[in-house]
C-alpha angles and dihedrals in degrees: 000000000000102000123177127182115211103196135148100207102076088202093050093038088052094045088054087053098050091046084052089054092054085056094055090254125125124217103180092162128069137186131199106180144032091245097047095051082049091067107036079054088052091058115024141053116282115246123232086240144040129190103210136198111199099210109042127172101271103030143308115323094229090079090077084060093056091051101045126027106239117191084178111125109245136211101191110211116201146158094217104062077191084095091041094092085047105047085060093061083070084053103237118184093242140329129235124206119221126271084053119217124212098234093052084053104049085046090052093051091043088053095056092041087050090054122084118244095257091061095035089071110091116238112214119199110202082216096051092048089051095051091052097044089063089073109113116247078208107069134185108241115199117278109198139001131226117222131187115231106184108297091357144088114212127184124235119209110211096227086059092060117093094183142355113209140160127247136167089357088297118108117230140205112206120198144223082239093062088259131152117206119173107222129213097242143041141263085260100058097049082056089085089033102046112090102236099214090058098032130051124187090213092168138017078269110043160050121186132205110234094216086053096058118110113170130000116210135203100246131189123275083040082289127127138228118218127205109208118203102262103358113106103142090109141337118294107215127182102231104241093245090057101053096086092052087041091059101044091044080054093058 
């Protein structure tokens, strides 16, 4: 099986690899932009399948699709399940939310060995394509949250939240005021809500506020720990598996 990853960030793009290896699947090619994959399409062989990241640095990747005819089966990756609804319409065979989980891996590959090869081949509408590619690059992250505190209902402004983590299946805000609110969602959902040049998911449990960050600690298991201005209700670790992203969403 000929599988290839076309995705713009090189560390993401390495760990999928690595997770595919696991798996007993080679990638050995990897893309990072919409023009460059225009042009491996252009001169080689397709794969069977593509890994595909939906925003990459230069556009959607759906434009690659607009300049070559591709019949390769697809699982979209992607950190903004907004597309997600979307992505289907081009009938993938699955979609994987970032940070991707091995086990959401190893179920959307079993689902495109299990599909004949008929259905296996992706079936691209112009008119699909055009209506996905008017979603904004640019997009609008949640500003404040609204909370409810007994009787009442108080507004949260983003910049004043140091760290958002689960617990106890609730999700929770935590303040620059050393305050907990239990908010009305989950950590996957303020995937798509989170700016991601101000919030990072750096475990299953939380996502942390770069301004909020005081001090970062070599950790166990080539992890760190981070210490957060105000937050001491448990450690905060970067998963392994996180640190190289971490690093490079640092810099």
């Amino acid at each position: 099986m000929k599988v290839i990853i076309i995705e713009d960030e090189k560390p993401s793009a390495r760990r999928l690899q690595r997770m595919l290896a696991v798996l007993e699947i080679e990638a050995e090619t990897m893309l990072h932009s919409v023009e460059e994959s225009i042009n491996w399409f252009q001169n080689n062989a397709h794969p069977d399948l593509i890994l595909l990241d939906i925003q990459l640095s230069d556009g959607l990747s759906f434009e690659i699709f607009e300049a070559v005819e591709i019949h390769s089966a697809v699982i979209f990756t992607t950190a903004y399940d907004a597309y997600a609804l979307q992505a289907f319409k081009l009938n993938s065979i699955d979609y994987l939310l970032k940070p991707i989980d091995d086990g959401d891996l190893e179920k959307a590959l079993s689902k495109f060995k299990g599909r004949s090869s008929k259905q296996q081949a992706v079936t691209l509408d112009f008119d699909d394509i055009k209506k996905l590619l008017v979603n904004p690059l640019e997009r609008e992250y949640k500003k404040r949250f609204s909370v409810k505190v007994g009787q009442h209902l108080k507004l949260i402004n983003i910049d004043d939240i140091e760290c958002f983590y689960s617990e106890n299946k609730g999700t929770y805000a935590f303040t620059s005021e050393g305050r907990n609110y239990l908010l009305d969602t989950t950590l996957e959902q303020l995937e798509a809500e989170l700016e991601p040049q101000k919030f990072f998911r750096i475990s299953r449990k939380f996502f942390v506020n770069i301004n909020a960050i005081k001090d970062m600690i070599s950790y166990t298991n080539s992890r760190l720990q981070i210490k957060l201005n105000n937050f001491k209700e448990q450690e905060v670790v970067v998963a392994r598996e996180r640190v190289k992203d971490f690093k490079d969403w640092l810099s």
